[in-house]
N, C-alpha and C positions, 0 to 999 in steps of 0.2 A: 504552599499551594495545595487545595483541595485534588485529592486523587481524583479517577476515574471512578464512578461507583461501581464495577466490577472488577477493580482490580484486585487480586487476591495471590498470594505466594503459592506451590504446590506444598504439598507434604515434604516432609525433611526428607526422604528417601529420593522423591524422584527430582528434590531442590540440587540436593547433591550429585546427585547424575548429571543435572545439566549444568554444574557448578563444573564439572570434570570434562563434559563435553567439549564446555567454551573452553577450557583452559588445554587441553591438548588441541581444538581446532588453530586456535591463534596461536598457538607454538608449532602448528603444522604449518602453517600461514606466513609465521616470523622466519620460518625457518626455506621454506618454498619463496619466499618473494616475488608476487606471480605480479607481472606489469601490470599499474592500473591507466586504462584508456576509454574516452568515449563508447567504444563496444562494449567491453567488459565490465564497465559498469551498468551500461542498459543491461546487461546478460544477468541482470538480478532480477528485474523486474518482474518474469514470470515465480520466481524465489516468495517475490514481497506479495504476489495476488494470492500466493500458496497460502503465504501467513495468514490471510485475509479471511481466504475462504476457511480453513481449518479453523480458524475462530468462532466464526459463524458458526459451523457443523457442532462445535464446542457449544454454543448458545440452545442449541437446539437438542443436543443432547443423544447427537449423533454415534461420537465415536465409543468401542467400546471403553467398560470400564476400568482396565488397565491400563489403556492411552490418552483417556480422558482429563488425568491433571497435565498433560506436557500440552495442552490445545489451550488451556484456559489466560489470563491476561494477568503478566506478562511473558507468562513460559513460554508460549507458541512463538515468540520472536527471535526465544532462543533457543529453541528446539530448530526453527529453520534455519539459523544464522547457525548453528551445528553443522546442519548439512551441507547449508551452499556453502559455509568456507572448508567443509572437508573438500568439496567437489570442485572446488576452484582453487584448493592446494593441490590436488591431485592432474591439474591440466594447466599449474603454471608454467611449464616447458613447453606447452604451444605457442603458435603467436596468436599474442594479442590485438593487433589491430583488425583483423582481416574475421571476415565473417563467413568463411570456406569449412565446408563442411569438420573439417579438423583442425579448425582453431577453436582455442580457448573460448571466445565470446559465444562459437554454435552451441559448443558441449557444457558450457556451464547455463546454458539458455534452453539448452533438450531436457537435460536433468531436472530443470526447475520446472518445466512445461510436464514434466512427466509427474511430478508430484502435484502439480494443479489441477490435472485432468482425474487424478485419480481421488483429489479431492471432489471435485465437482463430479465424477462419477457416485459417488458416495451420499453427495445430496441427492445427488437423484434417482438411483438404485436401491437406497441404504434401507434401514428402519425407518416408520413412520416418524418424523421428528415431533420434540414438545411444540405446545403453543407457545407463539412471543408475545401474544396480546396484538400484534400488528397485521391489517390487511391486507400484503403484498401479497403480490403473483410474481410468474415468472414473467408476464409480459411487461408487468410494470419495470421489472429489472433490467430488461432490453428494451427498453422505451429510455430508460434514465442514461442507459451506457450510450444511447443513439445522438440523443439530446446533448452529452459529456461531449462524445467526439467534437460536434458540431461546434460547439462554445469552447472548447479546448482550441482546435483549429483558426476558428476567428481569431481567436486573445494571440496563439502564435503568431500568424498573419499579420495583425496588427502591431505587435510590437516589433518584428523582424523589419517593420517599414519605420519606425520612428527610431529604433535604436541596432547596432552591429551586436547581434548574440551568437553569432553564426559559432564562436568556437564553445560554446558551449553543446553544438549539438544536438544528438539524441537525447543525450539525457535533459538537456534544457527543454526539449519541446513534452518528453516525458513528465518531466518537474509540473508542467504547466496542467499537463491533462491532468495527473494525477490526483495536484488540489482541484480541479473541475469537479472530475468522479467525484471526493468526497465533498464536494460544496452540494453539488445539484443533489448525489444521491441522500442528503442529508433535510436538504431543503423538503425533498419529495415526502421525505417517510414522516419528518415531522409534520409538515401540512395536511398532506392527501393521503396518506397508509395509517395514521396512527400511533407512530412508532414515537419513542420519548428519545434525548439526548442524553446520555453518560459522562460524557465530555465535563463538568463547570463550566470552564472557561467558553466553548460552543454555547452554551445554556446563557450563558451571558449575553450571548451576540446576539440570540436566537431571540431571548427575551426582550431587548431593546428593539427588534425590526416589531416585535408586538406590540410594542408602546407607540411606535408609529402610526399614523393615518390609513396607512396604508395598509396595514393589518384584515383590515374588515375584505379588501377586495383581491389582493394577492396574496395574504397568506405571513406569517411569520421570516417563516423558513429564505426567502427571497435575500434580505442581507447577508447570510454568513453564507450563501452560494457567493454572492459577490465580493464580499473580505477574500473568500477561497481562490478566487480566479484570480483578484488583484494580487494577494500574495502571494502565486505562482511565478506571476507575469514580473511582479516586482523585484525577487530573489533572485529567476533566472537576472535579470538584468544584474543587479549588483553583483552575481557573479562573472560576469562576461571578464570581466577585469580580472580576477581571482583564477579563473579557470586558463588563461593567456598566460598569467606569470608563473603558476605551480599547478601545473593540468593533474600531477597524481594528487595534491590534500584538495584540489577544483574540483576535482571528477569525483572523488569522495566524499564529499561533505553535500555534493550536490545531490549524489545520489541519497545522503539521509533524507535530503527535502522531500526525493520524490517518494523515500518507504515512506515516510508521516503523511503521506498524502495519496498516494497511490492505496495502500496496504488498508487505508481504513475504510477508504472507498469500494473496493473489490468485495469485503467486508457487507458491508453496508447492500449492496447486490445482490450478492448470496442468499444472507440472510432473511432480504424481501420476496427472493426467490420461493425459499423456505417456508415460510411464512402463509 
């Protein structure tokens, strides 16, 4: 399968850093055994927008040039997955369920909040960023996040009345917005801002709704918003069952749906932000 067309390795020095990073995080991890629950796995989420948005700043040619190959794609995944599972090896002796100021799910969801902000401060304090060739703003980025919610919301709505997802939770309704963000925010930038897809596989989907009729009056971009939301909507369900019988490999595999979906979308914001 065709990469991504930016994806690129760092340099051997700082490949091996993060070669060494993951490998004592997840022996901190294996060895902490911190519970995984509905809370604690939403408490990535601000983790995955971290990713998102540091990519972005990476695109733009934001961050210095010492920290500049751990932001690029695929480091930046494992440059934060360094961090949030050091941070969430280090508060596996809290509890896990409970969202009280000194449970695990607050402190590993502060932590991740504290690095998002400081990314998003960066976008917008920082150096002039490069051009992307695209015409966003930042209203257009809070127009799309306003619009996400909205259509996020519905699709839950809607599927919580035709099917029982209820144990899937936060993360399931997360799962849902996630692929939203990056459906609509993807649909927009390609249509109306100018911006191209990286993705293949998207480029595929994107290209077919152009082949459509429809094309001439609402735009390309409109189908793979809709693949994005079906898919959200479709996963959580088929997990309902999966997350009932083994809620910790439920809770976790659910949570990858929502980094592939949430992470590119946050991404995809920023960047128009940027832009």
């Amino acid at each position: 399968m065709p990469l991504p067309a930016d994806f690129a390795l760092p340099p051997a020095p700082y490949l091996a850093a993060l070669a060494v990073g993951a490998a004592v995080a997840v022996a901190a991890l294996y060895r902490r055994r911190p519970r995984v629950t509905a809370a604690s796995v939403t408490a990535f989420a601000p983790w995955v927008a971290a990713g998102g948005a540091l990519y972005a700043l990476h695109q733009v040619g934001v961050p210095r040039d010492s920290l500049d190959p751990l932001f690029g794609s695929p480091a930046v995944y494992v440059t934060v997955g360094i961090l949030a599972g050091g941070v969430w090896a280090t508060v596996a002796d809290r509890p896990a369920e409970s969202w009280s100021a000194s449970g695990a799910p607050a402190l590993l969801a502060g932590a991740g909040s504290a690095l998002l902000l400081a990314a998003l401060a960066a976008a917008a304090f920082g150096p002039t960023p490069a051009g992307t060739g695209g015409g966003g703003t930042p209203v257009a980025s809070v127009a799309i996040a306003v619009v996400s919610v909205v259509v996020a919301a519905t699709a839950w709505g809607v599927l919580r009345r035709v099917r029982d997802v209820d144990a899937t939770g936060s993360v399931g309704s997360l799962a849902v917005f996630g692929h939203t963000l990056d459906g609509v925010s993807t649909a927009v930038g390609y249509d109306l801002l100018g911006f191209g897809e990286q993705t293949p596989l998207s480029r595929l989907i994107i290209d077919a709704g152009a082949a459509l009729p429809t094309a001439e009056l609402i735009g390309a971009g409109w189908l793979f918003a809709a693949v994005k939301v079906g898919l959200g909507v479709a996963v959580v369900a088929l997990f309902e069952e999966y997350v009932r019988a083994d809620p910790t490999e439920g809770y976790l595999l659910l949570g990858l749906v929502v980094a592939v979906g949430l992470g590119p979308g946050v991404h995809n914001v920023v960047l128009f932000a940027l832009a």
